[in-house]
N, C-alpha and C positions, 0 to 999 in steps of 0.2 A: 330925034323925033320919038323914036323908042320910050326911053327915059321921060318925056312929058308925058307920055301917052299913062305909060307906069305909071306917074305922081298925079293924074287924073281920076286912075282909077281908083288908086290907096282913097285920093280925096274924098272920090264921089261913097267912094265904101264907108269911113270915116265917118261922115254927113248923116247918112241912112241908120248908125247903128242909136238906137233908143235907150234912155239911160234906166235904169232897174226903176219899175213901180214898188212902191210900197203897196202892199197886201190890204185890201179893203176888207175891213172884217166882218162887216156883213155881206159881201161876196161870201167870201169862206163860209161863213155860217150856212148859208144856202147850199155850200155846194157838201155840205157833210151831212152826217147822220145827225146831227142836232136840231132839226127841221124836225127830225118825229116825234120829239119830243117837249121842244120849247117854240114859244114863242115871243117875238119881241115886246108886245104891250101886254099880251092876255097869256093864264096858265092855259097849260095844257095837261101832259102829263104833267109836268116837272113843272117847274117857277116861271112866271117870263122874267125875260132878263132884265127890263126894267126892277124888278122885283130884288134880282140879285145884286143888281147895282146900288140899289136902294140899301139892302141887308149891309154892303160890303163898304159903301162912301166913308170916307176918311181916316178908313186903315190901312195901315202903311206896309201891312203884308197882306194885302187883298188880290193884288194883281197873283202874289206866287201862291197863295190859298188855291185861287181860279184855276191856274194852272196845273197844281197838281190834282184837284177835281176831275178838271176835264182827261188829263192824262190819265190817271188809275182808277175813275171811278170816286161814288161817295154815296153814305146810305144815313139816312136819320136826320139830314140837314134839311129838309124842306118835307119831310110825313115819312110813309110807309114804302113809297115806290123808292127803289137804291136807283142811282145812277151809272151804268156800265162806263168802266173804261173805254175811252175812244183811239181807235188807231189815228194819230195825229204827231205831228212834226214836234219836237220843244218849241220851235218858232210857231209852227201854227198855232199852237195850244198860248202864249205870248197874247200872239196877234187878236184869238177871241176874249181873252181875259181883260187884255187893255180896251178892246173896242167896248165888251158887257160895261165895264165901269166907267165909259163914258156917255152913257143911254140915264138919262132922266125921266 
């Protein structure tokens, strides 16, 4: 009885566990410092990202350009304001560059 009781529970644990989401990248935009400065359709400080998406469409190093943008920073690419380095993940920083270059 033990032993069913056991392979009921493993089961019922089993059942319950959720398998990994993929990272919504306009989540993440929201939930970072990139809010104070961008916006998705309209500039703000910086470009909206439609805009960047637009600059970067059909190059083949767009995504790791992005990446390394948002990671260290970049200054002269869109006027006089630089853009700071952001404390972000390699993956985070992935996750907003592929979603920026998927926005028309």
């Amino acid at each position: 009885m033990k032993k069913k009781l056991m392979h009921l529970f493993i089961f019922g644990t089993l059942l319950n566990l959720q398998p990994a989401q993929a990272v919504d990248g306009e989540a993440l935009f929201k939930s970072k410092p990139c809010v104070g400065c961008h916006m998705i359709e309209a500039r703000l400080v910086g470009p909206s990202y439609k805009e960047i998406a637009a600059k970067y469409a059909g190059q083949a190093d767009a995504s790791a350009t992005l990446v390394k943008s948002i990671k260290e920073g970049s200054s002269g690419k869109w006027g006089a304001a630089p853009m700071p380095a952001n404390q972000v993940t390699d993956e985070e920083a992935k996750t907003l560059a592929d979603w920026i270059l998927t926005l028309k």
